[in-house]
C-alpha positions as CSV (number, residue, x, y, z in Angstrom):
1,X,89.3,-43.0,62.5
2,X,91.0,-40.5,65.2
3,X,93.6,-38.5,62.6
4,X,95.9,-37.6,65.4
5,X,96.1,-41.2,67.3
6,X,96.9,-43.1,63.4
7,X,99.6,-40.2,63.5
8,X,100.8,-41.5,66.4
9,X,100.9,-44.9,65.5
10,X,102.6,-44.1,62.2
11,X,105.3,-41.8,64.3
12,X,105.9,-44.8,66.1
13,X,106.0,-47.3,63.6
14,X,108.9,-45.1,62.1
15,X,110.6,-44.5,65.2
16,X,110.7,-48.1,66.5
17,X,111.2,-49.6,62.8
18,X,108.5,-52.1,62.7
19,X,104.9,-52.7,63.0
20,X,105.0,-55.4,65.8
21,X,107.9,-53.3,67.7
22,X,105.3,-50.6,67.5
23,X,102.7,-52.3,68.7
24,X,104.4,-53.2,72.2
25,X,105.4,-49.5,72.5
26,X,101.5,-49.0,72.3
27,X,100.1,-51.6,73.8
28,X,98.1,-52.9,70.6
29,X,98.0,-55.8,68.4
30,X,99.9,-55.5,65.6
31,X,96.9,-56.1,63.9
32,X,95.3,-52.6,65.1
33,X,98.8,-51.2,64.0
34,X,98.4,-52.1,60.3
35,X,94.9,-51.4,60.1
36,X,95.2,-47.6,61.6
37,X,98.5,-47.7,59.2
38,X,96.2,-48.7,56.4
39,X,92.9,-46.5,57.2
40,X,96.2,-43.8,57.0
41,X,97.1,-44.4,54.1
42,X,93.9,-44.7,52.4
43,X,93.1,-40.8,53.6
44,X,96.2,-39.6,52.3
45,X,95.7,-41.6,49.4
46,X,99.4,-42.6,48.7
47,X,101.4,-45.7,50.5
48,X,104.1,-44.6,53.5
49,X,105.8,-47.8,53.7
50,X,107.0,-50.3,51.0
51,X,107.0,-53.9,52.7
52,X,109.1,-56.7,52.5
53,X,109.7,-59.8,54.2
54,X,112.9,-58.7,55.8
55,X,112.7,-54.7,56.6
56,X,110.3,-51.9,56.4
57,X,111.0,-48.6,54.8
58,X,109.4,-45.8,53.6
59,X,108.4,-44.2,50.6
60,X,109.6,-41.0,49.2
61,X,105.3,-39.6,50.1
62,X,106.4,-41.4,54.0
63,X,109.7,-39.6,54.3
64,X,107.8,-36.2,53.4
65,X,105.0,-36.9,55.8
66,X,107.0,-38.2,58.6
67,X,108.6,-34.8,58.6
68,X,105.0,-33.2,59.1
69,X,104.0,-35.3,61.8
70,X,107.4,-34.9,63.7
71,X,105.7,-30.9,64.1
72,X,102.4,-31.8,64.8
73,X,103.7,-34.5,67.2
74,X,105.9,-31.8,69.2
75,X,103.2,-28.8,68.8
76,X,100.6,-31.8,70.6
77,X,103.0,-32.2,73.3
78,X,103.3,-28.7,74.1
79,X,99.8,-27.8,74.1
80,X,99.1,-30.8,76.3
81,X,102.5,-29.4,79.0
82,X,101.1,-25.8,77.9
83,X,97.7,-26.7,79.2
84,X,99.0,-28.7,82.5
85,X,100.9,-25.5,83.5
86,X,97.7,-23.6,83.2
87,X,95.9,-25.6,86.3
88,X,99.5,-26.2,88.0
89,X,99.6,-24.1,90.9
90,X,102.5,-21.9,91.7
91,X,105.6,-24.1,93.4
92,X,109.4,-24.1,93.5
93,X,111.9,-21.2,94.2
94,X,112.2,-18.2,92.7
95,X,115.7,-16.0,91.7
96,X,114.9,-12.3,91.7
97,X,116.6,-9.8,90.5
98,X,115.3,-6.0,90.8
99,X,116.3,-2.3,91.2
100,X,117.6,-1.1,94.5
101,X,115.7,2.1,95.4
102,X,112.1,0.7,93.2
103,X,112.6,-2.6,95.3
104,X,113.0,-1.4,99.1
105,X,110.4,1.5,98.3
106,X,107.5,-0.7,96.2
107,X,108.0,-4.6,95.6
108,X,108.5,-5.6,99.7
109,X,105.3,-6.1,100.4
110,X,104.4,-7.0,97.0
111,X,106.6,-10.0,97.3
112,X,104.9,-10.7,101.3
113,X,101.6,-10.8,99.9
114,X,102.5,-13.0,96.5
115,X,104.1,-15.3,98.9
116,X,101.8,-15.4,101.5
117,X,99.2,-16.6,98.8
118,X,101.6,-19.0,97.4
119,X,102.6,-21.1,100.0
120,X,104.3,-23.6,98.1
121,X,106.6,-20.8,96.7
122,X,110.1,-19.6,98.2
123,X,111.9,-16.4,96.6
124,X,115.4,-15.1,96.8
125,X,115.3,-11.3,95.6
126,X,118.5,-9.5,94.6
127,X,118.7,-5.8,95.0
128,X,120.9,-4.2,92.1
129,X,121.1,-1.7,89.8
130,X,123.4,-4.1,88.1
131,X,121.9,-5.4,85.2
132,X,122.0,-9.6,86.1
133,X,122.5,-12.1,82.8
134,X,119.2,-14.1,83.6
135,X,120.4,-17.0,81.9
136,X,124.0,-17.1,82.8
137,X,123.1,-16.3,86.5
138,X,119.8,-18.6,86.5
139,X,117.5,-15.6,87.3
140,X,113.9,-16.3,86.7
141,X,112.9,-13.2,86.7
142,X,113.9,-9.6,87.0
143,X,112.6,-6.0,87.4
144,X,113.7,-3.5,84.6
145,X,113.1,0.6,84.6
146,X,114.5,1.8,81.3
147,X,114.7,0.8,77.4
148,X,115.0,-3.0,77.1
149,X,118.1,-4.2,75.0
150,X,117.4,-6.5,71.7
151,X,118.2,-9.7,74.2
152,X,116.0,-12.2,73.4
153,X,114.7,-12.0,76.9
154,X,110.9,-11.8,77.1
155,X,109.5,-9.4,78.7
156,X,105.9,-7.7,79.6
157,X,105.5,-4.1,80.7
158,X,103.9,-3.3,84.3
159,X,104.0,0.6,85.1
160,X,104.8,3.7,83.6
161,X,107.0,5.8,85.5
162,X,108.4,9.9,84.4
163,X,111.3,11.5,85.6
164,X,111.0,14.9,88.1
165,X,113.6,17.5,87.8
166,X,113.4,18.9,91.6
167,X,115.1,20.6,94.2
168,X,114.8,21.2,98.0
169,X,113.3,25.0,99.4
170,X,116.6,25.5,101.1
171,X,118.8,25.0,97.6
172,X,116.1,27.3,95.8
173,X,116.1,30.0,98.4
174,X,119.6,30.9,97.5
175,X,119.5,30.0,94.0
176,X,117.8,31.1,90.9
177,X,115.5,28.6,90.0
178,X,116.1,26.8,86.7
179,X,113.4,28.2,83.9
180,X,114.6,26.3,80.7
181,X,117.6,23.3,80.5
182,X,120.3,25.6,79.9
183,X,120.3,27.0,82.7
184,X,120.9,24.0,84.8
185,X,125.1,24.3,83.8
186,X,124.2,27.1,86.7
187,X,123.6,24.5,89.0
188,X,124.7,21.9,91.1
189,X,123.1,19.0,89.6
190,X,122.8,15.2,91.4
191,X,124.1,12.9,88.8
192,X,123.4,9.0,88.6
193,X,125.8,7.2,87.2
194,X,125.0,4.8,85.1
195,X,122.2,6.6,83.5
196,X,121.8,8.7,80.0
197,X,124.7,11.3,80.5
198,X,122.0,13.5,78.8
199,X,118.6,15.0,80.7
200,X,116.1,15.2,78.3
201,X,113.0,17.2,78.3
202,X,110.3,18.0,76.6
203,X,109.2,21.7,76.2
204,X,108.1,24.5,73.9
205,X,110.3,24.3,71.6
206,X,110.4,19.9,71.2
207,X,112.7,17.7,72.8
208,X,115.9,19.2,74.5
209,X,118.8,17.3,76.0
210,X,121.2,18.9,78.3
211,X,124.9,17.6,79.5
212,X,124.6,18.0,83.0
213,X,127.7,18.2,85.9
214,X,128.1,18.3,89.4
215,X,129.6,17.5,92.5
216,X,128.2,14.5,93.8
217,X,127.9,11.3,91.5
218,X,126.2,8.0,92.8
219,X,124.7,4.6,91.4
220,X,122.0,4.9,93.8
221,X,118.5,7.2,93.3
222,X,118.1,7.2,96.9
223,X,121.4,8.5,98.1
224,X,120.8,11.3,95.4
225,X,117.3,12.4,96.4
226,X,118.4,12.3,100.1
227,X,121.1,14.9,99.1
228,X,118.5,17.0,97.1
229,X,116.5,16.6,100.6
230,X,119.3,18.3,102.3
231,X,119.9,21.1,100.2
232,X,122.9,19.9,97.7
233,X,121.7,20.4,94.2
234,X,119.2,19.5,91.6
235,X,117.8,16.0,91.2
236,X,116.6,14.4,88.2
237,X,114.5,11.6,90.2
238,X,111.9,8.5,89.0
239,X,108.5,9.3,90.2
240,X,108.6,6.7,92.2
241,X,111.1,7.9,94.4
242,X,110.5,11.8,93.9
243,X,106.2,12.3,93.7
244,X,105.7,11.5,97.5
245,X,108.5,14.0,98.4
246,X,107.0,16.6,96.3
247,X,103.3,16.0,98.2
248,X,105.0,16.6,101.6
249,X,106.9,19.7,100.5
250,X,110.1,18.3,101.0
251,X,110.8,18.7,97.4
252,X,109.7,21.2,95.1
253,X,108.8,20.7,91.1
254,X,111.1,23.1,89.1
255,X,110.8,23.9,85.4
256,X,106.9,23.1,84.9
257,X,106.9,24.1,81.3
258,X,109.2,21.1,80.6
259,X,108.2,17.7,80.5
260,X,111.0,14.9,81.7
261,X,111.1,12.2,80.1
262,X,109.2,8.7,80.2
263,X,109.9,5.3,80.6
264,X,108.7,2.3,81.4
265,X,109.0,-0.9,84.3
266,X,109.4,-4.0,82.9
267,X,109.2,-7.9,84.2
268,X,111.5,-9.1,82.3
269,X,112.0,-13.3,81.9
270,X,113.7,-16.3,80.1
271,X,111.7,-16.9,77.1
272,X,110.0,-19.8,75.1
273,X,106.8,-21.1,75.8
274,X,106.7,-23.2,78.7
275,X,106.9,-20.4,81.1
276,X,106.7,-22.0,84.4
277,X,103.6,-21.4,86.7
278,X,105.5,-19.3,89.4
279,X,106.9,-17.1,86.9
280,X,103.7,-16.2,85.1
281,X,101.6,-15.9,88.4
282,X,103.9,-13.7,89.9
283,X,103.9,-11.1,86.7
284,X,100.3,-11.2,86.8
285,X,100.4,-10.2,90.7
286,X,103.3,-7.6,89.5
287,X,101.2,-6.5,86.7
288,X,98.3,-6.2,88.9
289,X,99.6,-4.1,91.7
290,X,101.2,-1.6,89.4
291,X,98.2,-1.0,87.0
292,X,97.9,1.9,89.1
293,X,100.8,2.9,90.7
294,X,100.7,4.5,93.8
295,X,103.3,6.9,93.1
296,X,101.2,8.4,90.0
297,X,98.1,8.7,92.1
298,X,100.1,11.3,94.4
299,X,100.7,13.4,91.0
């Protein structure tokens, strides 16, 4: 006897309130109904209904199975929607959300090519440094650089990225370079707002943190490094935004016996686990193009 099909039945059976109701629902005689009923029972050894001639009900060993079944009933039906997402190909729209300066300088053509292979997908991508409610806003997906809050959000890392403290030849040809974190309060530093008010680095002596001012604020890494380009101050860039200024000479590394600090990109979703097939496909494409990202290869 098929365990999981008598399951059914009995599921049924409950749900519907008799044997012959259950049996239209199926599409069996009601006498296939009593005997997978019975062939049931006989495994489990105990009786799940008590019968009379007016109503059904069941026993105190049928009330505590039922409640089993309800699981195994639900945990059948997500393996079987699980398992029809995995051969669904990608389809629908996608809401974006991702970081300003990572997006314009990494994900455009990430995004062309995902959609180029994907014809049945459209996308909507939101440049912000804001930090979007996914659920609220009805976000599938967003791009995260930074420590991920305790939000119940799923999420799967792509890249690695490390902060550059730098500074253009011009600024440094007029200014004492920096050797150790105090002696940025020296300088005119490039602050983004909206990060750690703290630089933190890690040298000889462990891990330092410094309280950094300056002139010039912004919520953008790009304005920032654009001043550093022309001479304003010290920046305290992502990799990806600071490493191919460094290779052209445009910018120049200060402080080498310090490391800045790390910190990771995430893809960062609505959880549960019937993630739908655009979602998932498009991480893996993220995940893909980032294993090696061409900002660490300039390093």
């Amino acid at each position: 006897m098929d365990r999981l099909s008598s399951m059914n039945v009995f599921a049924r059976v409950v749900a519907t309130g008799g044997f012959s109701a259950a049996a239209r629902e199926l599409r069996l005689t009601p006498a296939a109904v009593s005997k997978q009923i019975a062939g049931l029972e006989a495994w489990l050894g105990v009786r799940l209904f008590a019968r009379t001639t007016r109503r059904l009900r069941l026993t105190e060993a049928g009330v505590a199975f039922q409640a089993r079944v309800a699981h195994i009933s639900e945990a059948v039906e997500e393996a079987k929607a699980e398992a029809g997402a995995l051969q669904q190909a990608p389809r629908g729209h996608l809401r974006i959300s991702a970081p300003l300066s990572f997006g314009v300088l990494h994900l455009g053509r990430l995004f062309a090519d995902f959609l180029q292979a994907h014809p049945q997908v459209s996308a909507q991508i939101e440049l912000t440094d804001r930090k979007v409610d996914l659920i609220d806003e009805g976000y599938d997906l967003a791009v995260r650089i930074g420590e991920l809050p305790d939000s119940g959000l799923a999420a799967r890392k792509l890249a690695q990225d490390s902060f550059l403290l730098c500074a253009a030849p011009g600024y440094l040809q007029s200014r004492e370079p920096p050797h150790a974190p105090s002696d940025l309060a020296r300088h005119d530093c490039l602050v983004y707002d909206g990060a750690p008010a703290d630089w933190l680095f890690d040298g000889p002596h462990g891990l330092e943190a410094v309280r950094v001012e300056g002139r010039l604020h912004a919520n953008n890494g790009l304005m920032l490094i654009a001043a550093a380009i022309a001479g304003h101050g010290i920046a305290y860039a992502p990799a990806f935004i600071a490493a191919p200024l460094l290779a052209s000479g445009q910018l120049r590394a200060l402080m080498p016996a310090y490391r800045p600090r790390t910190t990771g990109i995430y893809a960062v979703f609505p959880g549960g686990r019937r993630v739908p097939a655009k979602v998932r496909v498009l991480i893996d494409c993220l995940a893909a193009a980032l294993a090696r990202p061409p900002w660490q290869q300039i390093l």
